[in-house]
Each structure stands twice: as C-alpha cells, then as structure tokens.
N, CA, C and O atoms as a GROMACS GRO file, in nm:
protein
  392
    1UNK      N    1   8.464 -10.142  12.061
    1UNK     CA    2   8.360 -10.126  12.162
    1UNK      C    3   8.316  -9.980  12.167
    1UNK      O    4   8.404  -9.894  12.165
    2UNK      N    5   8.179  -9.942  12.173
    2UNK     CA    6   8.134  -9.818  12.174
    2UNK      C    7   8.206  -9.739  12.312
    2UNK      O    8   8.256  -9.808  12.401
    3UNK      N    9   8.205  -9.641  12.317
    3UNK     CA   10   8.255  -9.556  12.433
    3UNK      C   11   8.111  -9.530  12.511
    3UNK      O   12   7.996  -9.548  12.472
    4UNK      N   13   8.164  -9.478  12.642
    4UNK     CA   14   8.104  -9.480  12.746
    4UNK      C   15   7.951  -9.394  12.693
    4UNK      O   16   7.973  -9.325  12.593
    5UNK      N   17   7.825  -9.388  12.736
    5UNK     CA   18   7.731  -9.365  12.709
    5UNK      C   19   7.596  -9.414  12.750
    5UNK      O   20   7.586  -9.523  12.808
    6UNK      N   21   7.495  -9.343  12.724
    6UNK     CA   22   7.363  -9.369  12.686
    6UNK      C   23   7.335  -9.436  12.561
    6UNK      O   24   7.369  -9.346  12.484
    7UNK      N   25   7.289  -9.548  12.474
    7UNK     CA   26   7.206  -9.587  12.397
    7UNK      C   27   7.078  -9.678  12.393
    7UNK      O   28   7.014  -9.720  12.489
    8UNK      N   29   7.059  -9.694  12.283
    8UNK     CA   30   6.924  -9.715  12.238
    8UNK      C   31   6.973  -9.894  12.188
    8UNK      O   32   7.016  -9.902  12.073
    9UNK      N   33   6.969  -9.983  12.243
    9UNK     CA   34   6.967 -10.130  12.181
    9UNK      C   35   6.891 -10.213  12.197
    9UNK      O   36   6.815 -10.220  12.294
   10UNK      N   37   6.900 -10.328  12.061
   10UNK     CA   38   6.800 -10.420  12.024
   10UNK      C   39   6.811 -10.536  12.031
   10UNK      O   40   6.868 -10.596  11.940
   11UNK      N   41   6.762 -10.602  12.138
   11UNK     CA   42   6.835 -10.762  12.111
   11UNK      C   43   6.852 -10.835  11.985
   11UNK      O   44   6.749 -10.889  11.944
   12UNK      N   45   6.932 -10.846  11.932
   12UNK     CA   46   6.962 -10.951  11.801
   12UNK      C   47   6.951 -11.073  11.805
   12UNK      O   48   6.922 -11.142  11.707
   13UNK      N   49   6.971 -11.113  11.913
   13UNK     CA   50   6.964 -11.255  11.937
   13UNK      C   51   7.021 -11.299  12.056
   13UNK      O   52   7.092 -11.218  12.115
   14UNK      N   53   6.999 -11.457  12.124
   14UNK     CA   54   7.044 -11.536  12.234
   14UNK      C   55   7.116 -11.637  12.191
   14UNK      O   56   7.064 -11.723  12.120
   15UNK      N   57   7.283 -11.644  12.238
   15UNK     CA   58   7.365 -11.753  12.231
   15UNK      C   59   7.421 -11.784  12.365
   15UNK      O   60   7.506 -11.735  12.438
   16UNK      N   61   7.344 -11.879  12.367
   16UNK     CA   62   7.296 -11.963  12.521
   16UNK      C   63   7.244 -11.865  12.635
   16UNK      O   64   7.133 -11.814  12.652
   17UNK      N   65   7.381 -11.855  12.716
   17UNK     CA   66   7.276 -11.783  12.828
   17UNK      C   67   7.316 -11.601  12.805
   17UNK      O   68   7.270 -11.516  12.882
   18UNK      N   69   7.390 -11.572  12.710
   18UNK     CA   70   7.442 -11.463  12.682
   18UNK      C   71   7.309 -11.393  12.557
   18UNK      O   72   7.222 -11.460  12.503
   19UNK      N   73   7.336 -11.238  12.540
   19UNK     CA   74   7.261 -11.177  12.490
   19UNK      C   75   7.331 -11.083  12.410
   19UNK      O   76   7.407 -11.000  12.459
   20UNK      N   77   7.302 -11.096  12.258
   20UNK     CA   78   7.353 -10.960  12.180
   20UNK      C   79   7.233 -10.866  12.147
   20UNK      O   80   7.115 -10.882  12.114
   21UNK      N   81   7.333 -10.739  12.176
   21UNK     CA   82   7.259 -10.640  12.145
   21UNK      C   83   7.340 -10.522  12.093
   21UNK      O   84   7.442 -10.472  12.140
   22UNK      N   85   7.277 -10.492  11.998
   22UNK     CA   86   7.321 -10.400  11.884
   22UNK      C   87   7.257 -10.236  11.917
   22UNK      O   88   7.143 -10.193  11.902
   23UNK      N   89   7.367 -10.176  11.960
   23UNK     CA   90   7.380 -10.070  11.956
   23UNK      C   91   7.351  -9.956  11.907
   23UNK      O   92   7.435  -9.923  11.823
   24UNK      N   93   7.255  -9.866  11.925
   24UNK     CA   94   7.208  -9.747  11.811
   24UNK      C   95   7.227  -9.610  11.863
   24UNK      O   96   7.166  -9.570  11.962
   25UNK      N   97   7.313  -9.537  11.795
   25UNK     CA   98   7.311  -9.375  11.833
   25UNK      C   99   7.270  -9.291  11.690
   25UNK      O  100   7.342  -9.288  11.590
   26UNK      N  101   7.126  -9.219  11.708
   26UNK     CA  102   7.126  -9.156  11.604
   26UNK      C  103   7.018  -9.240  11.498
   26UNK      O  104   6.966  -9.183  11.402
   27UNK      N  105   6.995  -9.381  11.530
   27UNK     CA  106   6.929  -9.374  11.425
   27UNK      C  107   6.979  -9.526  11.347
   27UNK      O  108   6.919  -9.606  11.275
   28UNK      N  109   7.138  -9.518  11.410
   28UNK     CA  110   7.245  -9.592  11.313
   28UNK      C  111   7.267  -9.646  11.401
   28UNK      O  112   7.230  -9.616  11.515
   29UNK      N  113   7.350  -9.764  11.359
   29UNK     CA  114   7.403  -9.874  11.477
   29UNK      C  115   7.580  -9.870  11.468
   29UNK      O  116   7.662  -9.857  11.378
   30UNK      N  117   7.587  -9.890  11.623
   30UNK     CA  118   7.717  -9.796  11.592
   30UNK      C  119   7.810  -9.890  11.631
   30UNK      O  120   7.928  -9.866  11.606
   31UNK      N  121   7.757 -10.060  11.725
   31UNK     CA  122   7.831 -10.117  11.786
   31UNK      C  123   7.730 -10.227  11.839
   31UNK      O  124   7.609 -10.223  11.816
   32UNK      N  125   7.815 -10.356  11.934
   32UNK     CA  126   7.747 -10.433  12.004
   32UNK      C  127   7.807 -10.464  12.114
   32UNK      O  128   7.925 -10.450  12.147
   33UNK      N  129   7.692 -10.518  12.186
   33UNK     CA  130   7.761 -10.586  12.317
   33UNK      C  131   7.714 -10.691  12.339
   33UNK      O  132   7.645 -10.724  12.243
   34UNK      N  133   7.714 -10.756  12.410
   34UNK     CA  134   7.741 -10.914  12.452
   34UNK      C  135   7.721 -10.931  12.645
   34UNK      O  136   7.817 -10.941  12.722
   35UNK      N  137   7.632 -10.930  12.671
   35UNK     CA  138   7.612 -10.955  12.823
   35UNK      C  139   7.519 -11.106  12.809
   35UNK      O  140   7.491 -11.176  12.712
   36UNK      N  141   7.481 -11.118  13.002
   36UNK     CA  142   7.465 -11.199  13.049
   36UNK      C  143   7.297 -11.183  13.027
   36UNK      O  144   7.250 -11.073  13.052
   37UNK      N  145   7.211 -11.286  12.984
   37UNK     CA  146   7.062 -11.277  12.977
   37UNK      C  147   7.006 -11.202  13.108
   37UNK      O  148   6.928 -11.106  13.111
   38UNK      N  149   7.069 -11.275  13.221
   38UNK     CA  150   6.988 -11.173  13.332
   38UNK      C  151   7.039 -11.038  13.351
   38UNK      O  152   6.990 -10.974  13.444
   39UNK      N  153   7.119 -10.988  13.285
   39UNK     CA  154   7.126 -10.877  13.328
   39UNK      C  155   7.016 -10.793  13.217
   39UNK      O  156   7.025 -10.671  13.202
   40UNK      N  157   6.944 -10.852  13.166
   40UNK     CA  158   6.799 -10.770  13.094
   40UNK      C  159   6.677 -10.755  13.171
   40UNK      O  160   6.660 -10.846  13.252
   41UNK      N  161   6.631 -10.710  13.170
   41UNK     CA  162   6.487 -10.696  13.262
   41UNK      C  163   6.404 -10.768  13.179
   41UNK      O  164   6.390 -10.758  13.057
   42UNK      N  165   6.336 -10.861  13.280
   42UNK     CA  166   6.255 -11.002  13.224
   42UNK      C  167   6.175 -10.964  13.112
   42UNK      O  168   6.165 -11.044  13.018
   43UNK      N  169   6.117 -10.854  13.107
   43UNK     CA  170   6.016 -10.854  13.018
   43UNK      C  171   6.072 -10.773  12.881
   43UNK      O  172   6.002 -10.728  12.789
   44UNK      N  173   6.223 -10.766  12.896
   44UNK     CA  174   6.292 -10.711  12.759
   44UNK      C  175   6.379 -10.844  12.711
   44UNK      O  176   6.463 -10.819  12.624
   45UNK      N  177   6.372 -10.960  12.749
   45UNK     CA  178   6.435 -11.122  12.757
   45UNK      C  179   6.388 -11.172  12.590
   45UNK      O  180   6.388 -11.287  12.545
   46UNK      N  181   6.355 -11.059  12.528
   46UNK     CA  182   6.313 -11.149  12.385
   46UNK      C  183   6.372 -11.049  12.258
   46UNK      O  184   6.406 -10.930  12.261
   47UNK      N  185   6.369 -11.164  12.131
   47UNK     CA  186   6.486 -11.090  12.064
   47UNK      C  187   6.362 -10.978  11.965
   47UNK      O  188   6.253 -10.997  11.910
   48UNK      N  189   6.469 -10.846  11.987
   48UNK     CA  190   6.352 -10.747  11.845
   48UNK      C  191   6.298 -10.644  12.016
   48UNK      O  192   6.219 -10.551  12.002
   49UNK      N  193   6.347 -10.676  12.143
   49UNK     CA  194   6.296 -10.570  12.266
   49UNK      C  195   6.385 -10.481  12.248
   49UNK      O  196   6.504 -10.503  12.272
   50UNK      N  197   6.339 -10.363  12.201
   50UNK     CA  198   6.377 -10.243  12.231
   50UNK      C  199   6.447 -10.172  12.375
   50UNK      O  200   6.362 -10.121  12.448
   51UNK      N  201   6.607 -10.163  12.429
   51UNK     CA  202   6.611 -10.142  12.559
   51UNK      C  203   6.636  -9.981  12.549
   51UNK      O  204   6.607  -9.928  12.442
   52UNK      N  205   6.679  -9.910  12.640
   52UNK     CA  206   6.787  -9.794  12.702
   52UNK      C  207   6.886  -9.876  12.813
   52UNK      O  208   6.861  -9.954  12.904
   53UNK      N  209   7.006  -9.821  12.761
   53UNK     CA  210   7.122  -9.893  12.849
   53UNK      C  211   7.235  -9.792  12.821
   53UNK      O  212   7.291  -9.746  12.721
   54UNK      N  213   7.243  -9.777  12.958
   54UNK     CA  214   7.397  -9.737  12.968
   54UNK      C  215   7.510  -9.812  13.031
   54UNK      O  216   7.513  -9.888  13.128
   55UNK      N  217   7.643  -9.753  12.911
   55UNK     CA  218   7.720  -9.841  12.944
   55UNK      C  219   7.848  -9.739  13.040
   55UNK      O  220   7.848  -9.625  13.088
   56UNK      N  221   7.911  -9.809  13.037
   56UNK     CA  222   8.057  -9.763  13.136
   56UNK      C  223   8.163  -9.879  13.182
   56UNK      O  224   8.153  -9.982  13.248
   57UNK      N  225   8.279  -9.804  13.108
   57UNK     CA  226   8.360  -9.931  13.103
   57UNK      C  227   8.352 -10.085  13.070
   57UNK      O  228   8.381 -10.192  13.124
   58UNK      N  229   8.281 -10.028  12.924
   58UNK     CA  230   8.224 -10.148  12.817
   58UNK      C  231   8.132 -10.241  12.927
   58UNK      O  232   8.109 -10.359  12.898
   59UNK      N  233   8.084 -10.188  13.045
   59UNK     CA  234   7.936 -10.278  13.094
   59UNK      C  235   7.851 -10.204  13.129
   59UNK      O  236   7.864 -10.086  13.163
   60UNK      N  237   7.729 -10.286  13.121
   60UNK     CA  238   7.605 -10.220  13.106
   60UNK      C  239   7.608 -10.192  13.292
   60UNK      O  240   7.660 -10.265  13.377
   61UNK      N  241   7.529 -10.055  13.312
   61UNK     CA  242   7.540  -9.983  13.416
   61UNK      C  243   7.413  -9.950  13.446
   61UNK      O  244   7.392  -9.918  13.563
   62UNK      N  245   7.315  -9.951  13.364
   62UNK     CA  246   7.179  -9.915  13.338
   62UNK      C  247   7.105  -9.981  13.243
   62UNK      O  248   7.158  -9.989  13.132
   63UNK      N  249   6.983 -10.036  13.260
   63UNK     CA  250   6.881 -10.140  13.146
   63UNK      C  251   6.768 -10.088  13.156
   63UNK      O  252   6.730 -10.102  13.272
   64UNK      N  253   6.683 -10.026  13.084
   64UNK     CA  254   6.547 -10.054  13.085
   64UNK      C  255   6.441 -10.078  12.933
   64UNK      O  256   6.462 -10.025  12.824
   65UNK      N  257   6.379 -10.130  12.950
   65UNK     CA  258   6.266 -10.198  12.852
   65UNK      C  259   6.210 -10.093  12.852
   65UNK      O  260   6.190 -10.032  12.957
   66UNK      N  261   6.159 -10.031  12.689
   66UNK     CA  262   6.104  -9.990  12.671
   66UNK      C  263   5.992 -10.040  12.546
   66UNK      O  264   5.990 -10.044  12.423
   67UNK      N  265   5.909 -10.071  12.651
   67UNK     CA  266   5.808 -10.097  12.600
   67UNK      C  267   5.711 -10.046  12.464
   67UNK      O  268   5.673 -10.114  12.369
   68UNK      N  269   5.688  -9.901  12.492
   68UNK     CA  270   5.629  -9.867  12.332
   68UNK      C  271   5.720  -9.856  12.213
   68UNK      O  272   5.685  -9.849  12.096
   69UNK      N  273   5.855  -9.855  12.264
   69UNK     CA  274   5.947  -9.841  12.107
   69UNK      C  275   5.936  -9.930  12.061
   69UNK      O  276   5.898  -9.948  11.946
   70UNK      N  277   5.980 -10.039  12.171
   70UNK     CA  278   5.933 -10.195  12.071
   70UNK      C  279   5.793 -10.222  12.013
   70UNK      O  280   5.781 -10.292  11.912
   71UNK      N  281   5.692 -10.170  12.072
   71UNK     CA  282   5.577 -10.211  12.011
   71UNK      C  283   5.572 -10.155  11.866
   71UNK      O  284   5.526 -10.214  11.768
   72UNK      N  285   5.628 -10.025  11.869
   72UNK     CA  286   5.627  -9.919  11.773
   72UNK      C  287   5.672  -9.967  11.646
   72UNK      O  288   5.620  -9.948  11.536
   73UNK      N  289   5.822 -10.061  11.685
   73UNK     CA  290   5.906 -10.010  11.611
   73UNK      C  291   5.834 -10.200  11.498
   73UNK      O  292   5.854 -10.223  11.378
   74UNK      N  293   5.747 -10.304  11.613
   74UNK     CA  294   5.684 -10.440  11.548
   74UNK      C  295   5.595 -10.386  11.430
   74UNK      O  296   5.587 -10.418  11.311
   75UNK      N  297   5.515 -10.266  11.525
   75UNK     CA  298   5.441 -10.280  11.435
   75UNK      C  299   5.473 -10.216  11.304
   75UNK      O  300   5.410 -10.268  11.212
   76UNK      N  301   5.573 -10.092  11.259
   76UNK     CA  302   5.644 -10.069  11.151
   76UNK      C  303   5.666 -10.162  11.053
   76UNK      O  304   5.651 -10.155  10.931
   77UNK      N  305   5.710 -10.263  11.135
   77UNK     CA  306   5.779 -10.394  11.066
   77UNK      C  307   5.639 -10.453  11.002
   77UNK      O  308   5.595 -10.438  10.888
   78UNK      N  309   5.600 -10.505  11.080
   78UNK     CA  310   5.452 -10.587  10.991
   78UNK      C  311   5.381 -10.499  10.880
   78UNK      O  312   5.340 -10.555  10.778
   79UNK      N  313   5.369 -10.386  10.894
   79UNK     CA  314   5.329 -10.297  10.772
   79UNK      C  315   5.393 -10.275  10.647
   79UNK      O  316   5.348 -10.257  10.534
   80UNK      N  317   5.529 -10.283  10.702
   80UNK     CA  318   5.587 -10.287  10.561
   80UNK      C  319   5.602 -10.437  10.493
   80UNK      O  320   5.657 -10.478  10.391
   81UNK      N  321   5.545 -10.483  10.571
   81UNK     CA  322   5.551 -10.677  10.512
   81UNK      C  323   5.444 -10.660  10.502
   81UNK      O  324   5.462 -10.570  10.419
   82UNK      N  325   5.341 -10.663  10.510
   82UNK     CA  326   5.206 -10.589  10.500
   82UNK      C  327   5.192 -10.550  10.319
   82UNK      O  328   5.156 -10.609  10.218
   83UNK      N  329   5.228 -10.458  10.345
   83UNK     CA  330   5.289 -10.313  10.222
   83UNK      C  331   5.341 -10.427  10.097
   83UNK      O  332   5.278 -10.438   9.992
   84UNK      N  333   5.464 -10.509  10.129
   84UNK     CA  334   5.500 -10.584  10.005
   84UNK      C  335   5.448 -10.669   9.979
   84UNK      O  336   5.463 -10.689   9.858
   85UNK      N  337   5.341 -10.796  10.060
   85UNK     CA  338   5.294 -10.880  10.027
   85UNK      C  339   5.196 -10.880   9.945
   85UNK      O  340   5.134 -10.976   9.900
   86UNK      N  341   5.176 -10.710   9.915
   86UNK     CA  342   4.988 -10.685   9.814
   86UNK      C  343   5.040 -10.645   9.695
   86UNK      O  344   5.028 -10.525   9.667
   87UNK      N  345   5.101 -10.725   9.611
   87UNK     CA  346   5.173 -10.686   9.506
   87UNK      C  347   5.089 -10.659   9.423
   87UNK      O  348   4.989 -10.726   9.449
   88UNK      N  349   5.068 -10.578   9.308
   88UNK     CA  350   4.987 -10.572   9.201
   88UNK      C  351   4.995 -10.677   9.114
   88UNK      O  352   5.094 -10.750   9.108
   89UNK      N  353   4.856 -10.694   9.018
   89UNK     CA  354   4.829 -10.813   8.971
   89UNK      C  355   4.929 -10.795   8.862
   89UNK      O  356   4.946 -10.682   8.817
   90UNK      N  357   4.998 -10.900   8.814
   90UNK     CA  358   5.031 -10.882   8.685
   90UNK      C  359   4.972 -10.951   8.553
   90UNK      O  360   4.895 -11.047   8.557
   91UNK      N  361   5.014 -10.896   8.448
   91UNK     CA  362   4.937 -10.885   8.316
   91UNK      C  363   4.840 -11.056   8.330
   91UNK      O  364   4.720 -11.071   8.311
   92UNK      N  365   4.945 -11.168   8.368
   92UNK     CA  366   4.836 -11.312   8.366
   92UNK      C  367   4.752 -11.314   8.416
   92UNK      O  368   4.673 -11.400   8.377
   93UNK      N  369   4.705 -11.226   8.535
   93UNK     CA  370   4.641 -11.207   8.645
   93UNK      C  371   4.502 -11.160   8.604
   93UNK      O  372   4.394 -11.205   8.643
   94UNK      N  373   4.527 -11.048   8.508
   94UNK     CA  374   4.427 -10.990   8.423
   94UNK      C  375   4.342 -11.078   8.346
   94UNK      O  376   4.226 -11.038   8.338
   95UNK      N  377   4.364 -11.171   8.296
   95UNK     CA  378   4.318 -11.277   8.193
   95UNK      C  379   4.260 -11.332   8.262
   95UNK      O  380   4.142 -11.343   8.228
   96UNK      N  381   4.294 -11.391   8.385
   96UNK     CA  382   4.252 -11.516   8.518
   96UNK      C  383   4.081 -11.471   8.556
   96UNK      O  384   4.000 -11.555   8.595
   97UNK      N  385   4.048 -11.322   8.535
   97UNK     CA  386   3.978 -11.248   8.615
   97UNK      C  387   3.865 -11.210   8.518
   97UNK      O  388   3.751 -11.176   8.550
   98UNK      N  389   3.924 -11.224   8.366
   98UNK     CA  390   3.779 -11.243   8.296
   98UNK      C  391   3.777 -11.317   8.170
   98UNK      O  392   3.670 -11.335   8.112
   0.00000   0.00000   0.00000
C-alpha cells in the first residue's frame, strides 16, 4: 500500500460497487487502492477520470475530480490512435491507385 500522501489517480475500473484506482507519483504508478464508488465525486464515477486524493492510513481523506487532466489526458489518447490508424500506404497500395 502506498504511504500516506497526496496523489494523482485514475480509475481503472468498477468491480461492483467498489472502485480501483491506480495510483501515480511522478508520472509513474506507484500503487492502488480499492474504495467504495461513493466515496468519488459523481462526476469523477467513470473509468479513465482523472482524480487528486489524499490518502491517510491507507484511506482516502480527500477526492477531487479534476476535470481538465482528464480531458487532457482523452484527448492525448485519441491522437495517438489517431496518429496510428493513418498508416502509410504500402507498396500494393501503390498499384491500387494507378
């Protein structure tokens, strides 16, 4: 279990009414935790929401949604899927075209 702190976590996912969230200091993920869905703020209730949470004595003590990291961090994501889906033509491709 991470030690007492401030971080940066991402919901990973919902198993049932519980919530994982993966832990980031730095950049890196350093750990997870495992709470209760309501203890997220409603509008961070989906998986890939970016929170700030502090913990203390392995429970969360502090939650908040942050809103532009997550937007930030979607739209990163779609660009680089974006980015790989425009693959260059290859050599058959050339032939197809004249």
């Amino acid at each position: 279990m991470p030690s007492d702190g401030t971080y940066t976590a991402v919901v990973d996912r919902f198993e049932e009414d519980l919530a994982v969230l993966l832990l980031e200091a730095d950049g890196d993920t350093v750990g997870e935790v495992v709470v209760d869905e309501a203890a997220l703020p409603a509008d961070g209730r989906h998986v890939d929401a970016v929170l700030a949470v502090e913990l203390e004595d392995d429970e969360l003590v502090e939650v908040t949604y942050t809103e532009a990291e997550t937007d930030e961090r979607s739209d990163q994501a779609q660009s680089r899927f974006d980015s790989l889906s425009q693959r260059p033509p290859s050599g058959d491709d050339k032939d197809d075209a004249g």
